[in-house]
KOLNUFI-518319 format. One record per residue (C-alpha): residue number from 1; y negated, z, x negated. Coordinates in nm, 3 decimals, padded with zeros to 5 digits. Layout:
BEGIN
num	py	pz	px
NUM	Y	Z	X
...
***
This chain:
BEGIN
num	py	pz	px
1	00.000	00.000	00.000
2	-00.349	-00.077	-00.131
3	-00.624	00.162	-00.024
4	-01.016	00.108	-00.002
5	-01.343	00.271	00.045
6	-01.543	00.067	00.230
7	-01.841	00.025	00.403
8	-01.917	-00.233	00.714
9	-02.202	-00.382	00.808
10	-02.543	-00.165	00.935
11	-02.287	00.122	00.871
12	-02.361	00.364	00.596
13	-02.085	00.579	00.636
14	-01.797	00.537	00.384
15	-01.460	00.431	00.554
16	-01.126	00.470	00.413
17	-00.884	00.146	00.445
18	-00.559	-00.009	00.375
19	-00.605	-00.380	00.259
20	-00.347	-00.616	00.472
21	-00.064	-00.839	00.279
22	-00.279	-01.145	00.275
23	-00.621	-00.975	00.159
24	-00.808	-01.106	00.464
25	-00.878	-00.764	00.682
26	-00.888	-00.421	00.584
27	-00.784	-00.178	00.866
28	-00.966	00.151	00.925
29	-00.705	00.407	00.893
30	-00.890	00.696	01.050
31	-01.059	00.499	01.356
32	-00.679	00.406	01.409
33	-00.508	00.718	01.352
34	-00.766	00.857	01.628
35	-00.644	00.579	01.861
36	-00.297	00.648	01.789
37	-00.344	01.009	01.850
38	-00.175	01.123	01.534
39	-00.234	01.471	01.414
40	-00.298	01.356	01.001
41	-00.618	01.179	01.128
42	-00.808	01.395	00.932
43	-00.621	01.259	00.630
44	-00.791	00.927	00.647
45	-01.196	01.107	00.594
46	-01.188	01.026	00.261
47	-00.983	00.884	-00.012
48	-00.978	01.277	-00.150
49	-00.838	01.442	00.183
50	-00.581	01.115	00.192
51	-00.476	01.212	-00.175
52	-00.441	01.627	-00.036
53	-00.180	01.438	00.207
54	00.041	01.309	-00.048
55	00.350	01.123	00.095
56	00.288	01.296	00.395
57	-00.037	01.073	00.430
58	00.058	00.773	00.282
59	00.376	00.759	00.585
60	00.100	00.817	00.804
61	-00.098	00.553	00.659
62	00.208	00.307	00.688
63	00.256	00.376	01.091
64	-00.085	00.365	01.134
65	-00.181	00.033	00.958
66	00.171	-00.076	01.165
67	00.007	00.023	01.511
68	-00.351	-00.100	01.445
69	-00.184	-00.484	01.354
70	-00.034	-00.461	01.672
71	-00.269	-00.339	01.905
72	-00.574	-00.544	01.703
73	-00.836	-00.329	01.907
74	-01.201	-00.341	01.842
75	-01.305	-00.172	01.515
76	-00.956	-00.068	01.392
77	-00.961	-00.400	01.216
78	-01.264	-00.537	00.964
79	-01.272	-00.862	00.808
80	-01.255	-00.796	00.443
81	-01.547	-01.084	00.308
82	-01.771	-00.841	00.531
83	-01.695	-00.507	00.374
84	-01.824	-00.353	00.101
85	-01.618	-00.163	-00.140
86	-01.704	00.128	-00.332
87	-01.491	00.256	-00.566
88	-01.139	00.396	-00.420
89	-01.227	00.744	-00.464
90	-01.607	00.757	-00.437
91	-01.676	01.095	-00.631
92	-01.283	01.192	-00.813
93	-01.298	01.562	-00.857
94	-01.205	01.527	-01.219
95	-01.254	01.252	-01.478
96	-01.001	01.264	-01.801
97	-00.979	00.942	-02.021
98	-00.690	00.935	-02.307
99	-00.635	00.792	-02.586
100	-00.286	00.631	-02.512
101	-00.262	00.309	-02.747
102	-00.209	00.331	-03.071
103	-00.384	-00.017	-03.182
104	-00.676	00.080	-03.026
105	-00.747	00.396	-03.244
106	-00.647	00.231	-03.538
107	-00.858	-00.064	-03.493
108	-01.153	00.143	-03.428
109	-01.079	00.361	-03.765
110	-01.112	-00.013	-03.963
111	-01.424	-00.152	-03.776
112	-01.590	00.147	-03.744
113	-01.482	00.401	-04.057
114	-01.273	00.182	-04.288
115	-01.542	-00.103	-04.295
116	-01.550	-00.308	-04.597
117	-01.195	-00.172	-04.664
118	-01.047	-00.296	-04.327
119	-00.899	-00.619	-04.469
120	-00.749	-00.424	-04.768
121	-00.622	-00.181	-04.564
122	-00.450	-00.506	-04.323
123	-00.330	-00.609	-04.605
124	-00.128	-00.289	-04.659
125	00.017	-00.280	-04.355
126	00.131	-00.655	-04.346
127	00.303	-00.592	-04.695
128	00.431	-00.256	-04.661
129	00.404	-00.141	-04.291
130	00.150	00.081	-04.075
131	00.307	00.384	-04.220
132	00.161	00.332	-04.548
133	-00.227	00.235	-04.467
134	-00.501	00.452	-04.491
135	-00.607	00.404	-04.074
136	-00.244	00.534	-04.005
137	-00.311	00.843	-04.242
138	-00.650	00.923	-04.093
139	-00.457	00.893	-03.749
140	-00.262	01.174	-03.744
141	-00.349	01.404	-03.488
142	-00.312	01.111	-03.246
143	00.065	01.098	-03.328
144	00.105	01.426	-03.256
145	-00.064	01.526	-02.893
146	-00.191	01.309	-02.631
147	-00.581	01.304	-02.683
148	-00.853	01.268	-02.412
149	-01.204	01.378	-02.317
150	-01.378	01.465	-01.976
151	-01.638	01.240	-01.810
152	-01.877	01.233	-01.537
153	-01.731	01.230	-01.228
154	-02.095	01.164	-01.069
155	-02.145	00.831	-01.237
156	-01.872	00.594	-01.086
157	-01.903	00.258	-00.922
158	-01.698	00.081	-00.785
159	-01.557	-00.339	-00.740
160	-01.829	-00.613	-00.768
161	-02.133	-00.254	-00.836
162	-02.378	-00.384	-01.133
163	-02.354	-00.168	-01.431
164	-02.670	-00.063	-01.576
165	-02.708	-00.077	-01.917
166	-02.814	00.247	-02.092
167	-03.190	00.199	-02.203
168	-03.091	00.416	-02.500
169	-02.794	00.154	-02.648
170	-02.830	-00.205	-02.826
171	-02.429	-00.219	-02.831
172	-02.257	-00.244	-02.498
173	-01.968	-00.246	-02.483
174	-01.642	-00.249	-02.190
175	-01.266	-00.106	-02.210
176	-00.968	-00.267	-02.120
177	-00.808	00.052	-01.896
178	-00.621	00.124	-01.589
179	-00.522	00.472	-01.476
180	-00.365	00.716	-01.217
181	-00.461	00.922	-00.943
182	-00.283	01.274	-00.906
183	-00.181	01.356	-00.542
184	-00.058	01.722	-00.634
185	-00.152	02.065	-00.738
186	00.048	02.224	-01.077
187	00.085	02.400	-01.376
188	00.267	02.360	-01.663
189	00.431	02.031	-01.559
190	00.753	01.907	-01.736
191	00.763	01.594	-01.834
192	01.049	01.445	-01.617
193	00.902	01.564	-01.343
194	00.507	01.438	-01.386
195	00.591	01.098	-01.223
196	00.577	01.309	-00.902
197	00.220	01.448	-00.926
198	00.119	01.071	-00.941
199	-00.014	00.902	-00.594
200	-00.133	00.585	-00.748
201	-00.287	00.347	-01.028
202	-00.623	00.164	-00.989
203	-00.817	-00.009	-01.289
204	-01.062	00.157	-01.449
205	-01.393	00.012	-01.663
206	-01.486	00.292	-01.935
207	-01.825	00.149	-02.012
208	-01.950	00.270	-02.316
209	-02.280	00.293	-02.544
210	-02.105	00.223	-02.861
211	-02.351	00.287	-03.136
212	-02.469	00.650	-02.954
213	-02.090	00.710	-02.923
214	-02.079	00.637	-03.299
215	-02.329	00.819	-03.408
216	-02.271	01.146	-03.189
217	-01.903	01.169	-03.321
218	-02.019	01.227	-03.671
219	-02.112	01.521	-03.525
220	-01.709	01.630	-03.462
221	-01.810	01.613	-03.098
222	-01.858	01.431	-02.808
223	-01.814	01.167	-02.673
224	-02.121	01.240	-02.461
225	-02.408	01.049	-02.408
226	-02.242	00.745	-02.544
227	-01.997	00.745	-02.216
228	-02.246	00.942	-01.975
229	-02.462	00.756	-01.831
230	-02.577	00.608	-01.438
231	-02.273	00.361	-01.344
232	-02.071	00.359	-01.683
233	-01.776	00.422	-01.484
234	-01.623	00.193	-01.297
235	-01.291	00.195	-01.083
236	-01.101	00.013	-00.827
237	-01.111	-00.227	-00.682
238	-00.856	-00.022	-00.427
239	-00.548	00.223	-00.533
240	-00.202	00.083	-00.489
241	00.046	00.362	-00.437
242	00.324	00.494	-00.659
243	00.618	00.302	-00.414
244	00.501	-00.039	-00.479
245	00.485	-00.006	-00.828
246	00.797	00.025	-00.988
247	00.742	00.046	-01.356
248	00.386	00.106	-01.440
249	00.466	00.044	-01.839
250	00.560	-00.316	-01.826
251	00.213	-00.470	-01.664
252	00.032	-00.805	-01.781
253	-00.340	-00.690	-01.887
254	-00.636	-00.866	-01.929
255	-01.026	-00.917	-01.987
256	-01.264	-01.186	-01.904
257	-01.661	-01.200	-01.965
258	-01.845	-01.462	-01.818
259	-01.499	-01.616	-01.712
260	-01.404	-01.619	-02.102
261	-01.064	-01.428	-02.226
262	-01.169	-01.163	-02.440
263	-00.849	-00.943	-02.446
264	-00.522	-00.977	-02.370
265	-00.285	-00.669	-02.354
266	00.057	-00.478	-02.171
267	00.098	-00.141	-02.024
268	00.414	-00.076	-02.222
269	00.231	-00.089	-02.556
270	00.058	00.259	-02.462
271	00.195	00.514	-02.743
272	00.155	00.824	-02.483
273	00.241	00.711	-02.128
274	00.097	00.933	-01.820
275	00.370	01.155	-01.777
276	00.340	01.325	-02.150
277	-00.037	01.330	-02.090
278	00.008	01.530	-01.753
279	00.241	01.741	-01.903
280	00.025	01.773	-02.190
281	-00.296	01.889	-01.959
282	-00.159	02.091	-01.715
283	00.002	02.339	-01.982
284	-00.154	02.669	-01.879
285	-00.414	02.490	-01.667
286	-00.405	02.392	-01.300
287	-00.439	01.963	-01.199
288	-00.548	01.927	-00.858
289	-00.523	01.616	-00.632
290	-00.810	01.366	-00.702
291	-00.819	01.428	-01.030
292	-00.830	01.113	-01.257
293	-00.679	01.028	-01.570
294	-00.752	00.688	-01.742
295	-00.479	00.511	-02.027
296	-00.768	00.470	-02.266
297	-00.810	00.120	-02.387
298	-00.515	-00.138	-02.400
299	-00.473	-00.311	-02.789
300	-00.174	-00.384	-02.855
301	00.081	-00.721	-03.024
302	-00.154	-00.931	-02.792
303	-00.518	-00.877	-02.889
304	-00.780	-00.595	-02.892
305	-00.918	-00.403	-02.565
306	-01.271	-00.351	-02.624
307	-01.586	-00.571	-02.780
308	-01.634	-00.294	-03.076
309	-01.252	-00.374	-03.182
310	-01.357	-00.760	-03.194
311	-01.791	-00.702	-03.336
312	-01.860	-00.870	-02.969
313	-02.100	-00.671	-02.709
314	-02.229	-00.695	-02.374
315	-02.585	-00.845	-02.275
316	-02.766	-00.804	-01.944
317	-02.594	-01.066	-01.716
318	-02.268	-01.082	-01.821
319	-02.007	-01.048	-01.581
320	-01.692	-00.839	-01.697
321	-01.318	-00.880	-01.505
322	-01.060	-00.669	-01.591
323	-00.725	-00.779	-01.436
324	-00.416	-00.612	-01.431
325	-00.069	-00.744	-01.280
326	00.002	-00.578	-00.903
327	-00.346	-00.366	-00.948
328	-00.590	-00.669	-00.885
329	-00.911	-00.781	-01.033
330	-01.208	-00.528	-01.108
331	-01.502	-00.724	-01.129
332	-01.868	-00.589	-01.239
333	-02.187	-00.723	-01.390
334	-02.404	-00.554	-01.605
335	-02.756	-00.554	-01.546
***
């Protein structure tokens, strides 16, 4: 099932939907749960209270979006070319971002620390393997915990939302993600059983001020102000629940700017997949449903995930698409 937050036409009030097989309506689960007269209406006021439902909600969802096909009655049904969709989960009640491939990290260390050396240190790896280079070696907390850091959860957009460029940054810059939405409470989560606290994946746009990020870190902090900022966040363009995806580690991924392929990427090259990072978190802490946790940016065999990887930026009118197989196209232009 693939779930939006929408709003209609001289409507302001957010709506949550399920998107129909063909992409041409989007049905208004709680206008149709109300017409159905089914008690887990109020699980359809917002993507949050739908995620507090778990599989209780989502079966819900299902007889609903079954009844309002059927009965086609005024309202239950909007065309989707005239809604417009925010992101799935307007305002998530927690923002985590990882650090899950392992190219990514060490293609950063070489453009951005390594510098000069980066072809030397290539050159090492080709001829003896990544074990032996210097990025690997500077690498090694990465290999032994799943890494992440916390970001505003006030500044997401969502599908088709310009994305303002920072007036502090001359180095723009997007990320190659997609991530997962937790649908229940708990503590110190074992790893075979994490796949359970997951209610769905969605695509996710870690916009990012590169050279403030740069600079900040030498601090041994942050990243802050170099990922915090009015509409660096983007996600969506809808969720697509847990059942319809049945191995989230083996998907096609890919970025476009200005309809140009910029990187080119898979799911099952991440080092740390979500079930060691939400076992990871939740060790004496609590994870509530809502809460967000993004893969970090996909490099892998195929190509690198982000313009600081490749020395290529963002400028004001270029429009980014990040697609990724059986979780659609999220599409923004930065402004």
């Amino acid at each position: 099932m693939k779930l939006v937050t929408f709003l209609e036409p001289s409507n302001p009030v957010p709506l949550v939907g399920a998107l129909t097989d063909d992409g041409v309506n989007i049905v208004s689960l709680e206008r149709s749960a109300q017409a159905l007269k089914k008690n887990e209406a109020g699980c359809f006021r917002d993507m949050i209270s739908f995620l507090n439902g778990a599989e209780q909600a989502r079966d819900a969802a299902m007889e609903t979006m079954d009844f309002a096909l059927s009965e086609n009655a005024p309202g239950m049904i909007v065309p989707y070319h005239d809604a417009v969709l925010l992101s799935p989960v307007p305002r998530p009640e927690s923002i985590r971002d990882c650090m899950a491939f392992e190219n990514h990290i060490i293609n950063c260390i070489r453009k951005a620390g390594l510098k000069k050396l980066a072809p030397a240190d290539e050159y090492i790896e080709r001829k003896l393997g990544r074990r032996w280079s210097l990025a690997y070696r500077l690498n090694q907390t990465f290999y032994k915990q799943p890494l992440y850091y916390k970001s505003n959860r006030f500044t997401v957009v969502g599908h088709d939302a310009d994305v303002m460029i920072p007036s502090f940054t001359r180095q723009m810059d997007y990320e190659l993600e997609f991530g997962v939405f937790l649908w229940k409470r708990g503590k110190d989560i074992p790893v075979e059983k994490a796949r359970e606290y997951i209610g769905a994946y969605t695509i996710f746009n870690d916009f990012s001020a590169r050279d403030i990020q740069l600079n900040e870190q030498k601090g041994r902090l942050g990243p802050a102000k170099g990922k915090d900022f009015d509409t660096g966040n983007a996600i969506g363009p809808y969720l697509v629940t847990t059942d319809e995806i049945q191995d989230p580690y083996s998907l096609d991924m890919s970025a476009s700017v200005n309809g140009e392929l910029w990187s080119k990427g898979s799911s099952s090259d991440m080092h740390w997949r979500f079930e060691d990072i939400i076992a990871h978190i939740s060790r004496s802490e609590t994870v509530y449903p809502g809460e967000f946790i993004g893969s970090g940016t996909c490099s892998g065999k195929e190509g690198c995930g982000c313009g600081l990887e490749m020395g290529r930026y963002l400028k004001s009118g270029d429009v980014v698409e990040l697609t990724v197989e059986k979780l659609g196209t999220l599409r923004n232009r930065v402004v």
